[in-house]
C-alpha positions as CSV (number, residue, x, y, z in Angstrom):
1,X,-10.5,3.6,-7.7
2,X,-13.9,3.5,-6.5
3,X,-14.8,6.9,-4.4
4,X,-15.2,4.6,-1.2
5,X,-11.9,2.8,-1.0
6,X,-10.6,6.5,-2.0
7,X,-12.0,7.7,0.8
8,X,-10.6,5.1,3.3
9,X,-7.3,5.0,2.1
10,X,-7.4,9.3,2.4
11,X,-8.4,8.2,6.3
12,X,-5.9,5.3,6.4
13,X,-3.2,6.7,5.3
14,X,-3.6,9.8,7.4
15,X,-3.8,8.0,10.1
16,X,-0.7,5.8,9.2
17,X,1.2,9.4,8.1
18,X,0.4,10.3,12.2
19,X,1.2,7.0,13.3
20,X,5.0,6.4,11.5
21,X,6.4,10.1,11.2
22,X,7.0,11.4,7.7
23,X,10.3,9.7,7.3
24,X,9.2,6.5,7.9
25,X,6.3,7.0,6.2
26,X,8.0,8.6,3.2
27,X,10.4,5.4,2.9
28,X,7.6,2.5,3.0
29,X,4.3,3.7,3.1
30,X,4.0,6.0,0.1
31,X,5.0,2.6,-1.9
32,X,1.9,1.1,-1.2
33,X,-1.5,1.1,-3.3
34,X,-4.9,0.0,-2.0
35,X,-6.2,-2.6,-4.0
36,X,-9.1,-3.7,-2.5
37,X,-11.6,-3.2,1.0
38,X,-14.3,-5.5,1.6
39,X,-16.2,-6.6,5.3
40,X,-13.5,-8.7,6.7
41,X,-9.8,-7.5,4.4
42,X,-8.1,-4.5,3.4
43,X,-5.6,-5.4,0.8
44,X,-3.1,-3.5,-0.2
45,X,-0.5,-4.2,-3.3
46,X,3.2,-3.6,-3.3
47,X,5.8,-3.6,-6.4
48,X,7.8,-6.7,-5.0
49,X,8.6,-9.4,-2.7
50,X,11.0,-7.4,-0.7
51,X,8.8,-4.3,0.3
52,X,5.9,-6.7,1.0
53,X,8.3,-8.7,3.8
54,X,9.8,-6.1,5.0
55,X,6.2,-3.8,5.4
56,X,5.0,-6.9,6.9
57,X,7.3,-7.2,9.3
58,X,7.4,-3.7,10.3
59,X,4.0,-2.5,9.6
60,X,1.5,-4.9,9.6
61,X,0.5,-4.2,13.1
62,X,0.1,-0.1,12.6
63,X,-1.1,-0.5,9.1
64,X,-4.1,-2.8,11.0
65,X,-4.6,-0.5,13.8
66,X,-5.1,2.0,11.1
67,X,-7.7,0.2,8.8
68,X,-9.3,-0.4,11.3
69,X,-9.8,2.9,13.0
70,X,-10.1,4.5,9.2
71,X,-12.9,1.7,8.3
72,X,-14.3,1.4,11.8
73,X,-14.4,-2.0,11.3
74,X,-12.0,-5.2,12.9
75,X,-10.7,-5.6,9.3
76,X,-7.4,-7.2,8.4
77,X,-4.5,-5.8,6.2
78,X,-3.2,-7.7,3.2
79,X,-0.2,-7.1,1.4
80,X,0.6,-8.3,-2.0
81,X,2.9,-7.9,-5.0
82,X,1.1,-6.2,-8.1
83,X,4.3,-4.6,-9.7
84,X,1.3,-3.6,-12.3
85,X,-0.2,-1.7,-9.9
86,X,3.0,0.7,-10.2
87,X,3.2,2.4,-13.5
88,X,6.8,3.6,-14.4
89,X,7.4,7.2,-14.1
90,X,7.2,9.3,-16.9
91,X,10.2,9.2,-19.5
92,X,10.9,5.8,-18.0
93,X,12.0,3.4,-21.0
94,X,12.5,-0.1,-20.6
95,X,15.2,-1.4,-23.2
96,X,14.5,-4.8,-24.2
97,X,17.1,-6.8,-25.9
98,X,18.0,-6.1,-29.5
99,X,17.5,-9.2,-31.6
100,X,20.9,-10.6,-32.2
């Protein structure tokens, strides 16, 4: 991750961390990668289509008020589904199917 989108998502997601409350937080937020910040869009990916509706629907609004105090900027927020963006956890195995 390039040091400045580092740096804004440490202030962004401070800020959103303040903001939600550590549970709420804990159960949406900490699911979420920053993929990209330019002039006008922060965009942020999520692992499927679920969390992005349902972080849009409950977030989008704090998660803007956030980017833009963390970028002092009037950016937008961007979710979308990278499920590449979310490597499995260590030990993880995915079976695939034996060939029959």
């Amino acid at each position: 991750m390039p040091w400045v989108l580092e740096r804004v998502w440490k202030r962004l997601n401070d800020r959103l961390f303040l903001l939600l409350g550590p549970e709420r937080y804990a159960r949406w937020i900490r699911h979420v990668r920053p993929a990209s910040f330019d002039e006008e869009v922060f965009t942020f990916h999520v692992e499927g289509s679920f969390a992005r509706v349902r972080i849009e629907a409950l977030f989008l609004e704090t998660a803007t008020e956030a980017a833009r105090h963390a970028t002092n900027r009037r950016v937008r927020v961007r979710f979308a589904v990278e499920p590449e963006s979310f490597p499995l956890p260590h030990g993880s195995v995915l079976l695939e199917s034996a060939p029959v």
